[in-house]
Every structure is written in structure tokens, then in C-alpha cells.
C-alpha positions as CSV (number, residue, x, y, z in Angstrom):
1,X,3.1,-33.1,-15.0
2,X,5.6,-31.5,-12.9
3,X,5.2,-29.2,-9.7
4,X,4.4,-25.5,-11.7
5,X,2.2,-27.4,-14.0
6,X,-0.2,-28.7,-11.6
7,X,-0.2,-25.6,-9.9
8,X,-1.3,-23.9,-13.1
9,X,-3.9,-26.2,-13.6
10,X,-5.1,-25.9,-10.5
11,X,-5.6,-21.8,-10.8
12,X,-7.1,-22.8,-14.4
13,X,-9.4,-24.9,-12.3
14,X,-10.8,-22.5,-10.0
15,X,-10.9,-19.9,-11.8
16,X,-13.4,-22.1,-13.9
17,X,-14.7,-23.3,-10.7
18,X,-15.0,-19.6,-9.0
19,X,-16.2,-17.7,-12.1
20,X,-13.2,-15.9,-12.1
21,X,-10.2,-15.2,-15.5
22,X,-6.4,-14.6,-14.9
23,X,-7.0,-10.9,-14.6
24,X,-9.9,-10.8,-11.8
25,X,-8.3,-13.1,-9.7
26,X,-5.0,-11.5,-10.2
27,X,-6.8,-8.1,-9.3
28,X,-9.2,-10.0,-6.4
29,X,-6.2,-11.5,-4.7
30,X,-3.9,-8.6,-5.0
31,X,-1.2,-10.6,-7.2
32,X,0.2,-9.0,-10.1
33,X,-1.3,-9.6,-13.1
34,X,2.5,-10.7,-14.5
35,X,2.8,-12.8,-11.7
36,X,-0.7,-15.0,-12.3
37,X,0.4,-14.9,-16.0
38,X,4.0,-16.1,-15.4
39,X,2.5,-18.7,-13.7
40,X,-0.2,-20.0,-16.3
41,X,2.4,-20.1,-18.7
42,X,4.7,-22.1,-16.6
43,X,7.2,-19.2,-16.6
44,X,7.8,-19.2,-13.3
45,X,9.7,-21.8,-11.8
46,X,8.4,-20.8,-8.0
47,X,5.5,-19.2,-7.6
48,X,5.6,-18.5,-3.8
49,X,3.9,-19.7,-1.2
50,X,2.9,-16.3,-0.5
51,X,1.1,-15.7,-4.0
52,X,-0.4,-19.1,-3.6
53,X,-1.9,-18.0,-0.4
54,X,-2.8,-14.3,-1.7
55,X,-5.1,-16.5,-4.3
56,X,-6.4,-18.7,-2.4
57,X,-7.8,-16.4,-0.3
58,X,-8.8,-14.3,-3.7
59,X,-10.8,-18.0,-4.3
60,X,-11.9,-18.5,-0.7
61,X,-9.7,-21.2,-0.2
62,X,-7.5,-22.8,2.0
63,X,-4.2,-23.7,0.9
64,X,-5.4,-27.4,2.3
65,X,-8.0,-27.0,-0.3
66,X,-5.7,-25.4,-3.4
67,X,-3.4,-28.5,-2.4
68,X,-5.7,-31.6,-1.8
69,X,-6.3,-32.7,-5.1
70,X,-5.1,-36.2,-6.8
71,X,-2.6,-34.1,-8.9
72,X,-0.7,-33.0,-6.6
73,X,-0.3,-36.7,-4.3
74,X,0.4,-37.7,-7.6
75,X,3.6,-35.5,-8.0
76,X,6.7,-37.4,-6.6
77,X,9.2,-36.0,-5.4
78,X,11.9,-33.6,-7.3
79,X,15.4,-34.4,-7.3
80,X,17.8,-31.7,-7.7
């Protein structure tokens, strides 16, 4: 998996964590629901670290926490 993928499975994985779908956490977090679907479908390229943080706080999360998983120290580093 590559960077934007793992960050979409992570959002799929809270939100099945949380209790949440796409369109509440978009609407919780305050991120457009384009953006969170842009995302998911691993049409954006960069999320932002500001969207990540609007929905980890949406989640009631950390970015330490939306970060700290085996996927992501997985992930080596991207050469371009």
C-alpha cells in the first residue's frame, strides 16, 4: 500500500471503529464531504495535514493515534 491508501484505510477504520460513514464524519469534522470522498477513493494525492487533523478531532483522536498503526511504520519511504 502506498501513503493515500493507508490513510484511507485508516478513515475506513474509524469510522467503523467510531460508528461514524464518510458523510457524518465529513459533516462532524467540518471537512467537505468531496474532500473525505476524494480521499476514500484515493483521488487525492495529499490530503493535508490540516484535514487529517479536522478528522481526527471529528474521531476524538490524536494525530499520534490516526498515525500509530503497523500500516503506516510499514510504509517506506517515497522517492520522488
Amino acid at each position: 500500500m502506498n501513503a493515500q491508501e493507508v490513510v484511507a484505510h485508516r478513515i475506513k477504520q474509524l469510522c467503523e471503529e467510531k460508528g461514524f460513514n464518510p458523510n457524518s464524519i465529513a459533516n462532524f469534522a467540518a471537512v467537505p464531504q468531496g474532500t473525505v470522498k476524494s480521499i476514500l477513493n484515493g483521488e487525492s494525492q495529499n490530503p493535508g495535514i490540516v484535514n487529517i487533523k479536522k478528522l481526527c478531532d471529528g474521531f476524538g483522536i490524536t494525530l499520534g493515534e490516526f498515525f500509530s498503526t503497523p500500516e503506516f511504520d510499514a510504509l517506506e519511504q517515497e522517492i520522488e
